[in-house]
C-alpha positions as CSV (number, residue, x, y, z in Angstrom):
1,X,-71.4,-12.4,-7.1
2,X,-71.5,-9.2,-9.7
3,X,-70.7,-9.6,-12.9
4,X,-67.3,-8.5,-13.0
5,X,-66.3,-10.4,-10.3
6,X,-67.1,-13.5,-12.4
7,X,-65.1,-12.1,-15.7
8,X,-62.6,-11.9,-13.4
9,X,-62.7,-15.0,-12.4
10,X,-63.5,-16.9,-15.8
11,X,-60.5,-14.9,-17.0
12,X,-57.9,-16.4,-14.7
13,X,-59.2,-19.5,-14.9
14,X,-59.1,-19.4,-18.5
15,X,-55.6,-18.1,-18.5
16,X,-54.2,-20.9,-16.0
17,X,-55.6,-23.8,-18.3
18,X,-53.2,-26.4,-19.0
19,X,-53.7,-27.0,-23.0
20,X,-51.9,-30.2,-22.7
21,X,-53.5,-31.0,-19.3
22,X,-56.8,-31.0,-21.1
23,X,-55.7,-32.8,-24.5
24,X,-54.6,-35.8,-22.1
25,X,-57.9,-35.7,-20.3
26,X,-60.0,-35.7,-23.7
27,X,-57.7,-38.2,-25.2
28,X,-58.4,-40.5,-22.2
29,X,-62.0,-40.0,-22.3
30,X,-61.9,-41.2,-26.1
31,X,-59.5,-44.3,-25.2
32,X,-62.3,-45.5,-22.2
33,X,-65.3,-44.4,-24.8
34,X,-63.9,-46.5,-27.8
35,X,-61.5,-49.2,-25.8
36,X,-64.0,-50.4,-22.3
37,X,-65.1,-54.2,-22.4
38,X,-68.5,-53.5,-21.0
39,X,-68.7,-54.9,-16.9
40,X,-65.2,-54.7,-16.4
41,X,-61.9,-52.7,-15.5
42,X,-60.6,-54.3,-19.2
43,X,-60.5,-53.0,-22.4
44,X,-60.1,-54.1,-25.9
45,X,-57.1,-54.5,-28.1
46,X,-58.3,-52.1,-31.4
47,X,-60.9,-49.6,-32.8
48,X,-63.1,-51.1,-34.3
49,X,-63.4,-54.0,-31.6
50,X,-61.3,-57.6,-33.7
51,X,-61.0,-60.1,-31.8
52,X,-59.2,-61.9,-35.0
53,X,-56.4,-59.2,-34.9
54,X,-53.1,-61.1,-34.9
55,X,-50.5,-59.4,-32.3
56,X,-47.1,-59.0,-33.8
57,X,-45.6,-58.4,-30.9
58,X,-45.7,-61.9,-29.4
59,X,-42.9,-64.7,-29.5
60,X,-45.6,-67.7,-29.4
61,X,-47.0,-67.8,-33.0
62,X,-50.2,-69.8,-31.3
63,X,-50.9,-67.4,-29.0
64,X,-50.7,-64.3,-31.1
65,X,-53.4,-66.5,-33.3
66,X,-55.7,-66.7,-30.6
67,X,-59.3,-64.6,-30.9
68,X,-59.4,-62.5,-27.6
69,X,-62.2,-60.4,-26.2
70,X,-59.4,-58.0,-24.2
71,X,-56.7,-57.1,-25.0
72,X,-53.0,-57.9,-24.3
73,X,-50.9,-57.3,-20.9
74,X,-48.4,-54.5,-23.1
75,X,-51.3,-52.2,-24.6
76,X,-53.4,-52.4,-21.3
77,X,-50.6,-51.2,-19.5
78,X,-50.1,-48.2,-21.5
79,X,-53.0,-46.6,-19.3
80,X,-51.2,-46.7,-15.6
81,X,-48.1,-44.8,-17.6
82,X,-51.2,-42.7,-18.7
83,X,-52.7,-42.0,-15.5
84,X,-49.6,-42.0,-14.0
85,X,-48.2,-39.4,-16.0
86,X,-51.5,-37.2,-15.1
87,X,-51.1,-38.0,-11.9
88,X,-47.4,-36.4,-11.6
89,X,-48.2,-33.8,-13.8
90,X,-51.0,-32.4,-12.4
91,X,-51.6,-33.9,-8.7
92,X,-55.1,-34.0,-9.4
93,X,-56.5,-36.6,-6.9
94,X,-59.2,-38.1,-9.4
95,X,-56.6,-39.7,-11.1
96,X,-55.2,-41.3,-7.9
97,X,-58.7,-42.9,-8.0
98,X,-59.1,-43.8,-11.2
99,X,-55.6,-45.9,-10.8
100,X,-57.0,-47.3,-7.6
101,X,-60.3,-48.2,-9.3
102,X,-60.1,-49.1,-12.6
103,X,-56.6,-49.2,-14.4
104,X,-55.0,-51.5,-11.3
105,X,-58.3,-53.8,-10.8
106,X,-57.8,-54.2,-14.3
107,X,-54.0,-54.6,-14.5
108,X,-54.5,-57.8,-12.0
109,X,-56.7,-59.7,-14.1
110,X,-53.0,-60.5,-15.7
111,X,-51.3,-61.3,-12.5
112,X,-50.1,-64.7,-12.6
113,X,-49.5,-66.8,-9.4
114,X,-49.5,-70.4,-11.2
115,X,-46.0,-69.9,-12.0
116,X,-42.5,-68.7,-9.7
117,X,-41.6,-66.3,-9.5
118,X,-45.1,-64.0,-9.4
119,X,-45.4,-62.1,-12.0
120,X,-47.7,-60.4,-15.2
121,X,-48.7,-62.7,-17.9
122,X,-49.2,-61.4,-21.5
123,X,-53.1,-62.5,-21.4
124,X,-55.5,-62.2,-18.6
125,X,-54.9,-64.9,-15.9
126,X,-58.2,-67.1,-16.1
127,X,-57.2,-68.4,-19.8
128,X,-54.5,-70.9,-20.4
129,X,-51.5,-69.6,-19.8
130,X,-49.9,-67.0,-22.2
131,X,-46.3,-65.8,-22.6
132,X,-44.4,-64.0,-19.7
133,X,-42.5,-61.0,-21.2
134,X,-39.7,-59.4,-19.2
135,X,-40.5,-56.4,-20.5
136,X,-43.7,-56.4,-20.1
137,X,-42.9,-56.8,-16.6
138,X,-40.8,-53.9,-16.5
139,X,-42.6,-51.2,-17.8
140,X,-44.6,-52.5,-14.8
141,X,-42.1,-52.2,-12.1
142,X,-41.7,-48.7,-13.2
143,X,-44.8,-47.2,-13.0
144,X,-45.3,-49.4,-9.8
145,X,-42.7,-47.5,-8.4
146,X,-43.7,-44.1,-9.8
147,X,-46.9,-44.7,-8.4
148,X,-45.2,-45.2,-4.7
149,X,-43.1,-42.5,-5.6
150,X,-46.3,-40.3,-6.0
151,X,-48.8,-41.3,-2.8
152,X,-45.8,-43.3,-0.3
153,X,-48.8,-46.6,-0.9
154,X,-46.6,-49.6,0.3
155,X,-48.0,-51.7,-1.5
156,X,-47.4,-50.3,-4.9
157,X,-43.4,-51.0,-3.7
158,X,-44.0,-53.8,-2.4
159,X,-45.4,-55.0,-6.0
160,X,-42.1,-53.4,-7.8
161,X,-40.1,-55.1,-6.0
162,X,-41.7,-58.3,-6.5
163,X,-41.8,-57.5,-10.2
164,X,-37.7,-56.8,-9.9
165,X,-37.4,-60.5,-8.4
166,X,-38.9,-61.4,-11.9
167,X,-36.6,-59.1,-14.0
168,X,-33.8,-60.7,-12.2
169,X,-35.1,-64.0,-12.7
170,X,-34.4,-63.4,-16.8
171,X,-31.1,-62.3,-16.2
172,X,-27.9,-65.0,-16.5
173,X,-24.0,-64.5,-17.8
174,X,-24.9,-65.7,-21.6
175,X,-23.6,-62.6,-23.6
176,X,-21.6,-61.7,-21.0
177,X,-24.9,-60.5,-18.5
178,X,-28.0,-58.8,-19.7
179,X,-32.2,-60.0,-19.2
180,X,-33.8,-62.0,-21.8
181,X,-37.1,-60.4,-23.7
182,X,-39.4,-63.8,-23.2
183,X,-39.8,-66.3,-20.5
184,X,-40.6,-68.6,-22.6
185,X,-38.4,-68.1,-25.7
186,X,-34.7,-67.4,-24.3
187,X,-33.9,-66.1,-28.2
188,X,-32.5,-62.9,-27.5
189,X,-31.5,-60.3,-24.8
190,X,-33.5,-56.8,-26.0
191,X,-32.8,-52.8,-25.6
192,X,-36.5,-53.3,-24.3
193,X,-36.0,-55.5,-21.7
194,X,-32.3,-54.1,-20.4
195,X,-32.9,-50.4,-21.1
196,X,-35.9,-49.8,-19.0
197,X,-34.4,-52.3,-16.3
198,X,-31.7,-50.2,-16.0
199,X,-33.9,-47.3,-15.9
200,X,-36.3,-49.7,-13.1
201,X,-33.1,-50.0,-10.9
202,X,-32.2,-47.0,-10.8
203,X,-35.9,-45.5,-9.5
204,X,-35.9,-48.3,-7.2
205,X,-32.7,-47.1,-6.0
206,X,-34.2,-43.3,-5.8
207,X,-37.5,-44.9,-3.6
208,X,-35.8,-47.1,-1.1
209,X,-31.7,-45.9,-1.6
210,X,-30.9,-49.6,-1.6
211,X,-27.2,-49.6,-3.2
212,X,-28.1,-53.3,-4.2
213,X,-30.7,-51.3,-6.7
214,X,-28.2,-48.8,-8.2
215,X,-25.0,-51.3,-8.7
216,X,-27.4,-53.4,-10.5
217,X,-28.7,-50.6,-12.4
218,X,-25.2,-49.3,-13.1
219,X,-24.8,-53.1,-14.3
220,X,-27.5,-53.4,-17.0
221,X,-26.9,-50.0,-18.4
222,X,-23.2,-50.4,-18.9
223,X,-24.0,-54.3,-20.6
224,X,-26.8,-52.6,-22.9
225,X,-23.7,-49.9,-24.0
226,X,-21.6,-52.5,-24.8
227,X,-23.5,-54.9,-27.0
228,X,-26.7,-53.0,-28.6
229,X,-25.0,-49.1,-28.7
230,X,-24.5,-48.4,-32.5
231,X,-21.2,-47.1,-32.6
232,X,-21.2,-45.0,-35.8
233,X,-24.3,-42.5,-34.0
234,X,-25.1,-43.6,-30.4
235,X,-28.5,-45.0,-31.1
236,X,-29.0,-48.4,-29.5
237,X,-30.2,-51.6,-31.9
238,X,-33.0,-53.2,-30.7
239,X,-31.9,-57.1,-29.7
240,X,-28.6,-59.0,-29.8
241,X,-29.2,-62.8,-30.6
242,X,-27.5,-66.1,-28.9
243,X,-25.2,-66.4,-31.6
244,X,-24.5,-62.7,-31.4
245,X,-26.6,-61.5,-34.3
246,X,-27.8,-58.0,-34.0
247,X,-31.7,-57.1,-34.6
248,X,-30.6,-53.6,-36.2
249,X,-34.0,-51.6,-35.6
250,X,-33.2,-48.7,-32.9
251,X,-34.8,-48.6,-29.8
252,X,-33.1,-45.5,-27.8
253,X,-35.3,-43.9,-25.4
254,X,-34.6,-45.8,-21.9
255,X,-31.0,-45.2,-22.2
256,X,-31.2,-42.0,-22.5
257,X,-33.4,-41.7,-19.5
258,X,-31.1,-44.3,-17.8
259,X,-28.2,-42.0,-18.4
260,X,-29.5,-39.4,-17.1
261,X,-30.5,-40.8,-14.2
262,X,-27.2,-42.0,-13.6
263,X,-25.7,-38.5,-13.7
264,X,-28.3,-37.8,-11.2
265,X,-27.4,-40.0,-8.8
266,X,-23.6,-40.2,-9.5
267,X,-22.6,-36.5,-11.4
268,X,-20.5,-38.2,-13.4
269,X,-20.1,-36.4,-16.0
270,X,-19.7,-39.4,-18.5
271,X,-23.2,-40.7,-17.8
272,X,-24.7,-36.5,-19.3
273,X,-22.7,-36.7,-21.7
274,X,-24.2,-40.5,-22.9
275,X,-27.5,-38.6,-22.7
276,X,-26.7,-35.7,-24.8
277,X,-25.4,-37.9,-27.6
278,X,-28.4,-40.2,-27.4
279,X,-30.7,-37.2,-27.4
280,X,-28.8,-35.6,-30.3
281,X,-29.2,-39.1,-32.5
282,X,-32.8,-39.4,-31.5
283,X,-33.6,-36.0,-32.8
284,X,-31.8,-36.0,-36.0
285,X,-33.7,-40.2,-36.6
286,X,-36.7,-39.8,-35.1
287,X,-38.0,-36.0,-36.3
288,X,-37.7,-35.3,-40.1
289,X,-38.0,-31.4,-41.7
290,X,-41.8,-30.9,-42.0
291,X,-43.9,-28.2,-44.0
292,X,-47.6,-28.2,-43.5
293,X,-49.8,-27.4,-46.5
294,X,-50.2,-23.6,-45.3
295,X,-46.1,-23.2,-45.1
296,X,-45.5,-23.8,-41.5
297,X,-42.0,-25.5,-41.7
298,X,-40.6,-27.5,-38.0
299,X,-39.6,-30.7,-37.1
300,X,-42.3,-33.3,-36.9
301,X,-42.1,-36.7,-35.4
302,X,-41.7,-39.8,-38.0
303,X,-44.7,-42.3,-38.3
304,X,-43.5,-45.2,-36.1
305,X,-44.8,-47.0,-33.3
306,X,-46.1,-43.9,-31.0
307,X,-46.1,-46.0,-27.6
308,X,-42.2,-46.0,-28.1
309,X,-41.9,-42.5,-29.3
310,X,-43.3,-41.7,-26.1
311,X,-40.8,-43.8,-24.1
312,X,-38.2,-41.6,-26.2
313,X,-40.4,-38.8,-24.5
314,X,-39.4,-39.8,-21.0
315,X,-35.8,-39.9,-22.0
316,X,-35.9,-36.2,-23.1
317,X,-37.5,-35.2,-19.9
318,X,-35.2,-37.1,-17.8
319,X,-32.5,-34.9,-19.4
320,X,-34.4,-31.5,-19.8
321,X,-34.4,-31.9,-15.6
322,X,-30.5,-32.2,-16.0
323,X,-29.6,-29.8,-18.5
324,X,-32.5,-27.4,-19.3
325,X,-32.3,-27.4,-22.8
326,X,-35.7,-26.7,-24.2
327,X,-35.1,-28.0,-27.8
328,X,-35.5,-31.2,-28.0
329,X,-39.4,-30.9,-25.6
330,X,-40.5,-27.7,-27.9
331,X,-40.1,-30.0,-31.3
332,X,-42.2,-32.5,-29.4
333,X,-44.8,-29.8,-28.4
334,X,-45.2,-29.1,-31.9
335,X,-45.6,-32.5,-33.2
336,X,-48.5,-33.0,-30.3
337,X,-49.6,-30.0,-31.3
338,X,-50.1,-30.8,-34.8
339,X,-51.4,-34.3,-33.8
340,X,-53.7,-32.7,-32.2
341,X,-54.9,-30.7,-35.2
342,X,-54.7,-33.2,-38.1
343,X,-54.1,-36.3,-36.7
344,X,-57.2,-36.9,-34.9
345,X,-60.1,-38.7,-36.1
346,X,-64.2,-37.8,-35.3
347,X,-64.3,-40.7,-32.3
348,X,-61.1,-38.3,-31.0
349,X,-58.5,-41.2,-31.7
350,X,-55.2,-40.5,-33.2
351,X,-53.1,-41.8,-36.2
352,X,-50.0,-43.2,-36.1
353,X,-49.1,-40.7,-38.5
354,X,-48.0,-37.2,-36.9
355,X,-49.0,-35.6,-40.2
356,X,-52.4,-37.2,-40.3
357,X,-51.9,-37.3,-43.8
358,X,-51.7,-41.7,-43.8
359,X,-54.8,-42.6,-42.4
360,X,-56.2,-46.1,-41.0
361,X,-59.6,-47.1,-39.6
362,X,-58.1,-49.8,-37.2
363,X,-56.4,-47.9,-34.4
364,X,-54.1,-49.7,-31.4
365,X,-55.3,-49.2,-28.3
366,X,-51.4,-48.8,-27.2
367,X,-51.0,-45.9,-29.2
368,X,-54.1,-43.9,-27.4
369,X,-53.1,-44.3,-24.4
370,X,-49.3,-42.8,-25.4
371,X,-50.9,-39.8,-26.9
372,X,-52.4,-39.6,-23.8
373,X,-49.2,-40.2,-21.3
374,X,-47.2,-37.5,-23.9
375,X,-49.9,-35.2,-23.6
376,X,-49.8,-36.1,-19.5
377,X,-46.0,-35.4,-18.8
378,X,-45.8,-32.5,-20.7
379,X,-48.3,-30.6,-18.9
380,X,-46.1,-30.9,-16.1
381,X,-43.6,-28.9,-18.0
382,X,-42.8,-25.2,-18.6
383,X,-41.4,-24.6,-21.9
């Protein structure tokens, strides 16, 4: 081949890159480098490697005590939304494989079958039993069924459906409807839990157009309006108590997806323009006015919990595939993009910081692999 011909060549492939293509693929090298239990499909809960880290996110006070070697059922499953994401984004078959051989081989050292229905437990199975979250579960069913969506495997439908037996399973007429957040602890009914069922139902709906799947999507989203939507901005609370007390921390994402989805499926105009107002609250909450030390000024993500962030992420897209407006996806490109800059550490692990300017040692496991799904399911987009 003469040499031209090659500059040729290195030039297109050069100019076809996918920048965020390859920050998702780096980022997930860096999650297996820092994260992977040696001899297994698992991986561990933090950077550096604690197996006295307390989880805040459990509702058994014992079991978030407990000294693990892995880590929990929620951060482990932020890699199949990670390689799912990849998958869709770029239809690159390696990460059909890596799903296939490591993420799911993993995933079902948390199935539980000692308990009906079947389901995912919070800790792997062959400990005593842990805490069944139905949200957990959820986030489950849904990339379950994104996966099916994806390759037409029967068996990865098969599984969200048997997951969506378990969602209904939490779901009874105190408060009027809605799905609890914990098997165990029937405290609350959660934006977490109801949100993303909603949004489960609905993809459910869109895999096998079973009307069961979208009446009882239609169901959840319109209970989840009524009791958790903040009325003064559209942002939705995060939990509503027995005794009807509100846990007033917003959690918005899913229902904006939901929404969306629903205008999909229905074109009622109602269920867009839910979305838009949800989108338009999440920007003006979630993004603050930003200058970067060389005078750069945009809006940059707030320091939160990233893995939820890039739930929100999914809602934006859901509704950039309705409505093609670019804004709301372009601020997030330039918060990844600054991430990327000054947010990473040496081992290539972020902070939960967009600015990088509050830095931490300890890094979640969960919040690598949503760098990694953001970085995933924007690649698939044109802005």
């Amino acid at each position: 081949m003469n040499s031209l011909l090659l500059n040729v060549i290195c030039a297109f492939a050069i100019a076809n890159t996918n920048p965020n293509a390859e920050r998702a693929q780096q980022s997930l090298d860096a999650l297996y480098k820092n994260y992977a239990a040696p001899n297994t499909c698992l991986l561990r809960e933090n950077y550096p490697s604690d197996q006295n880290n307390k989880a805040t996110y459990l509702a058994s006070e014992e079991q978030a005590k407990r000294h693990n070697e892995y880590s929990y059922l929620w951060p482990y499953s932020g890699t199949f939304s990670a390689v799912n994401a990849l998958l869709e984004s770029t239809g690159n078959k390696k990460y059909k494989k890596l799903l296939e051989n490591k993420v799911l081989p993993g995933l079902e050292e948390y199935f539980d079958t000692r308990r009906e229905p079947f389901a995912y437990s919070s800790y792997i199975s062959n400990q005593p039993l842990s805490d069944r979250f139905y949200d957990d579960n959820v986030w489950l069913g849904i990339d379950f069924t994104d996966s099916y969506r994806m390759t037409k495997k029967q068996a990865y439908l098969e599984k969200a459906e048997l997951i969506w037996e378990f969602i209904l399973s939490g779901k009874d007429e105190v408060l009027g409807g809605g799905i609890y957040w914990c098997e165990q602890k029937k405290e609350s009914k959660n934006t977490c839990s109801n949100a993303p069922g909603a949004v489960f139902a609905l993809k459910l709906f869109q895999a096998t157009q079973d009307s069961t799947y979208l009446k009882q999507g239609k169901e959840l989203y319109e209970w989840t309006k009524k009791n958790l939507e903040d009325p003064t901005d559209h942002l939705y609370f995060d939990n509503i108590a027995l005794n009807k007390k509100i846990g007033r921390a917003y959690n918005s994402g899913q229902m904006m997806q939901a929404a969306a989805l629903l205008y999909q499926i229905t074109k009622q105009k109602n269920y867009l323009e839910d979305a838009q107002n949800i989108a338009e609250a999440c920007h003006k909450h979630f993004f603050t006015h930003f200058t970067s030390p060389n005078g750069q000024t945009f809006q940059l993500l707030k320091k939160g919990n990233i893995w939820f962030t890039a739930v929100m992420l999914r809602g934006f897209i859901e509704l950039y595939h309705t409505d093609h407006n670019k804004t709301y996806l372009a601020d997030f490109q330039k918060s990844l993009d600054y991430a990327w800059q000054y947010a990473r550490d040496e081992r290539g692990l972020f902070q939960t910081d967009w600015s990088g300017a509050d830095k931490n040692e300890k890094k979640w496991l969960l919040t690598q692999a949503a760098f990694v799904e953001m970085y995933g399911r924007l690649a698939g987009i044109n802005l």
